[in-house]
SEPAKE-884802 format. One record per residue (C-alpha): residue number from 1; residue in one letter; x, y, z. Coordinates in Angstrom, 2 decimals, padded with zeros to 5 digits. Layout:
<atoms>
> num, residu, u, v, w
> NUM, A, X, Y, Z
...
</atoms>
This chain:
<atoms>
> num, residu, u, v, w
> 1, X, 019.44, 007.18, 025.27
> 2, X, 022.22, 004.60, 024.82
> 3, X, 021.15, 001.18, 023.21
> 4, X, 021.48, -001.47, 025.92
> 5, X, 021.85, -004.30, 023.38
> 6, X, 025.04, -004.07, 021.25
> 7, X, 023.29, -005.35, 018.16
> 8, X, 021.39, -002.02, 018.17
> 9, X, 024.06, 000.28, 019.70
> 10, X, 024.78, 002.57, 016.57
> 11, X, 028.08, 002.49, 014.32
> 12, X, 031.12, 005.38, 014.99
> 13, X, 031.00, 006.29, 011.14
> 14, X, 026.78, 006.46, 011.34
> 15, X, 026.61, 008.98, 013.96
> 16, X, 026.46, 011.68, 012.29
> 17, X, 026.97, 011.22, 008.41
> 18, X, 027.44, 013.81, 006.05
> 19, X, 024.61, 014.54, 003.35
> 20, X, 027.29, 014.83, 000.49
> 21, X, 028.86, 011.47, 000.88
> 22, X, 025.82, 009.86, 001.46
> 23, X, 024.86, 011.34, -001.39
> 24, X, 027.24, 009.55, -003.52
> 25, X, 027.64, 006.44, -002.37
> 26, X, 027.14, 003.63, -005.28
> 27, X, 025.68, 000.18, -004.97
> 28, X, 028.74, -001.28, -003.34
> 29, X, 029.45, 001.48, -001.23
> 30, X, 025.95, 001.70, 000.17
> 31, X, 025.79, -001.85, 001.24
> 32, X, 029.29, -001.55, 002.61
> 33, X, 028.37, 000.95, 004.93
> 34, X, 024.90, -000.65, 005.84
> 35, X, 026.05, -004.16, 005.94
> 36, X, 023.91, -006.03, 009.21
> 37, X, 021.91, -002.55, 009.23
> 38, X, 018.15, -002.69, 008.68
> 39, X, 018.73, 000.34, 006.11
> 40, X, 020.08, -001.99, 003.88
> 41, X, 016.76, -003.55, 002.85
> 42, X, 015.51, 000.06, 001.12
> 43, X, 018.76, 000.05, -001.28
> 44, X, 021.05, 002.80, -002.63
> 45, X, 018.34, 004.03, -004.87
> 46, X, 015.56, 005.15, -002.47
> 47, X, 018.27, 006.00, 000.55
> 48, X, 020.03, 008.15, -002.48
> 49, X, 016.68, 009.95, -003.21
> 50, X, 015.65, 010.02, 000.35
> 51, X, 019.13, 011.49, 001.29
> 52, X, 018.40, 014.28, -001.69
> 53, X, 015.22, 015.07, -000.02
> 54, X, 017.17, 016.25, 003.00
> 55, X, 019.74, 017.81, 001.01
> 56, X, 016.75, 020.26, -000.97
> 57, X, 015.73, 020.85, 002.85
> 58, X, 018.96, 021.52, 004.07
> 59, X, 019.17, 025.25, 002.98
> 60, X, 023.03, 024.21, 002.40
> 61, X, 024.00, 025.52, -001.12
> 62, X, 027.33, 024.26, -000.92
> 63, X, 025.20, 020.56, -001.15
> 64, X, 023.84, 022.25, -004.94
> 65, X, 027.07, 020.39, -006.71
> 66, X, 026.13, 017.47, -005.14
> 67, X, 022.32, 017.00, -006.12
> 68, X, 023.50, 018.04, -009.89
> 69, X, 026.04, 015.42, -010.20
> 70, X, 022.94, 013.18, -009.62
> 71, X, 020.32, 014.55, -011.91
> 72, X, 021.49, 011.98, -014.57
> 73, X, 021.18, 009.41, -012.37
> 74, X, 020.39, 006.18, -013.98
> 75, X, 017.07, 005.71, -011.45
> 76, X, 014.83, 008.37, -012.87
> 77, X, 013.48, 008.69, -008.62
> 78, X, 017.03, 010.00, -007.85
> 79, X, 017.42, 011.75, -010.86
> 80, X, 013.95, 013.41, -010.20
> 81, X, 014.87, 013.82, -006.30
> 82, X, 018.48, 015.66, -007.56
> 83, X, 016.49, 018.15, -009.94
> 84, X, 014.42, 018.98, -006.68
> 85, X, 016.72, 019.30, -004.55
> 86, X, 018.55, 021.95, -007.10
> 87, X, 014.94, 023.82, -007.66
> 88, X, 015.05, 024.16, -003.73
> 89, X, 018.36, 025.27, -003.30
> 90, X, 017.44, 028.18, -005.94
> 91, X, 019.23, 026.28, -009.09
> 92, X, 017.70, 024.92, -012.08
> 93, X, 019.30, 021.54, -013.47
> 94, X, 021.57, 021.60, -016.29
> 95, X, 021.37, 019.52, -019.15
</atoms>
């Protein structure tokens, strides 16, 4: 169903993201990309986790590199998110 009102009519490069550079995306990056979007108001730090949630779900074990790059995440709920993401994808966290 297309969006009859511009405003909500969805962005080319939000159509269909990928989890691993979602993933990453730092404070400035994040509210690049969700600049004017309602997403914004949540912030990079519970998108990030919510994004890792998906990621653990994902069955994709390529996406294990990604969720351990985060598990020293300076927001312990990402950090947390990344180490269960890893225990679902059948890898314990190093460090």
């Amino acid at each position: 169903m297309a969006a009859s009102d511009i405003r909500y009519a969805a962005r080319p490069e939000l159509l269909a993201p990928r989890l691993d550079e979602l993933a990453v995306l730092d404070d400035a990056g994040f509210r690049a990309l969700f600049s004017g979007s309602p997403i914004k108001r949540i912030g990079r730090d519970r998108f990030v986790r919510n994004v890792l949630y998906a990621i653990g779900n994902s069955k994709d074990l390529y996406l294990r590199v990604v969720a351990q790059g985060l598990t020293n995440d300076p927001d312990p709920a990402v950090a947390d998110a990344a180490r269960w993401a890893l225990e679902r994808l059948g890898q314990r966290a190093a460090g």
